[in-house]
DRENZA-634636 format. One record per residue (C-alpha): residue in three letters; x, y, z; residue number from 0. Coordinates in steps of 0.1 Angstrom, whole numbers, plus 5000, padded with zeros to 4 digits. Each point is the difference from the previous one (the first is absolute). Layout:
# residues N
('ALA' (X Y Z) NUM)
...
# end
This chain:
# residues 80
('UNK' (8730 6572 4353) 0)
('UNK' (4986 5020 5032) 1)
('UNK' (5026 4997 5032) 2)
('UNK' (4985 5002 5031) 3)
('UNK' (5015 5025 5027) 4)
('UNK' (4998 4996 5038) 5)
('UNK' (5014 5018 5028) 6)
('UNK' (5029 4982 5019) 7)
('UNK' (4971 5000 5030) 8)
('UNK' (4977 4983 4980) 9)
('UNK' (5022 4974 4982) 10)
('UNK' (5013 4991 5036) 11)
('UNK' (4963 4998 5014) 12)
('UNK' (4988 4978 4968) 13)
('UNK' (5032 4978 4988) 14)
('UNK' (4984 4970 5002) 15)
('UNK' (4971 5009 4977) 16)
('UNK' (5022 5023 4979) 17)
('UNK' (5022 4966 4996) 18)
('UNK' (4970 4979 4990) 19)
('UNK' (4988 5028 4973) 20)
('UNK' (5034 5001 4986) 21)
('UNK' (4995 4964 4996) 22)
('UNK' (4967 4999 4986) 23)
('UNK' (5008 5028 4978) 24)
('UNK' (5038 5001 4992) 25)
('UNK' (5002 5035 4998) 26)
('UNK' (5024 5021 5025) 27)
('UNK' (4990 5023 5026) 28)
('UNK' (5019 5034 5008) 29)
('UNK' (5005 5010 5036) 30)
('UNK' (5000 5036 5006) 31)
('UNK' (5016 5020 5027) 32)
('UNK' (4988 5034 4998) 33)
('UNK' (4981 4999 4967) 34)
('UNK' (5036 4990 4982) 35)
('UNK' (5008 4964 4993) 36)
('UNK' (5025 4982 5021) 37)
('UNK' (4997 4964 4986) 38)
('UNK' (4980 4973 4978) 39)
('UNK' (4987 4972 5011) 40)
('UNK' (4993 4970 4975) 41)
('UNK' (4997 4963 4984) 42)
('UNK' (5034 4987 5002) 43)
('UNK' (5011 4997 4964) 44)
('UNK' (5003 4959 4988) 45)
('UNK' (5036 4990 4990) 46)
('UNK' (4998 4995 4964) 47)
('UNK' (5025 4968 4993) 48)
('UNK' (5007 4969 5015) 49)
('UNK' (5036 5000 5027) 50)
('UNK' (5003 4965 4995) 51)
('UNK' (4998 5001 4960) 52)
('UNK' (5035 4998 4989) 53)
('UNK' (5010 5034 4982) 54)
('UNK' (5011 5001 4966) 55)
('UNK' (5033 5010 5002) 56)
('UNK' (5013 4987 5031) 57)
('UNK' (4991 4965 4991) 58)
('UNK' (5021 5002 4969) 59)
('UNK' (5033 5003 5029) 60)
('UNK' (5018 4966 5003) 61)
('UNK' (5019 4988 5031) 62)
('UNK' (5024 4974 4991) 63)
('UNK' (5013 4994 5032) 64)
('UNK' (4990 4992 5035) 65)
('UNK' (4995 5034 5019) 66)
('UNK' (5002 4983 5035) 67)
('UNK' (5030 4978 4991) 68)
('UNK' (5025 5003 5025) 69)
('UNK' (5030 5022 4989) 70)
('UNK' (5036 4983 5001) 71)
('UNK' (5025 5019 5017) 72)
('UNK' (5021 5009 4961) 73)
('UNK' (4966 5017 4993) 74)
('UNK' (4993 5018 5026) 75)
('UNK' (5031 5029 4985) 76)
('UNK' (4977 5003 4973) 77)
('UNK' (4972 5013 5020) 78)
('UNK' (5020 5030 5015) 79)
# end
């Protein structure tokens, strides 16, 4: 896969269309200072996985109790 390089004047001059090829294409653009690469610009990479799916492990964890029970004052020593 070919990377595009641009000068830091000419990635500041053309962001908006660099932006809309990186879009359209998906590939990254390198911007040079110098002739030497100084960053990448690219697609933002999709999340694989759902945060709201419960996770395998965790859901197998069991709370028998109320966790926002208030505390009597004999179990409050406990805590310390």
């Amino acid at each position: 896969m070919y990377t595009r390089k641009l000068n830091i004047h000419e990635a500041k001059t053309r962001l908006s269309a660099v932006l809309m090829q990186i879009e359209k294409t998906g590939e990254s653009v390198v911007i040079c200072r110098n002739g030497k690469p100084v960053a990448e610009l690219g697609p933002v990479k999709q999340r694989c996985g759902n945060r709201l799916k419960k996770h395998p492990e965790m859901s197998k964890i069991k709370i028998n109790y109320d966790p926002t029970e208030v505390l009597a004052g004999d179990e409050w020593g406990m805590i310390e």
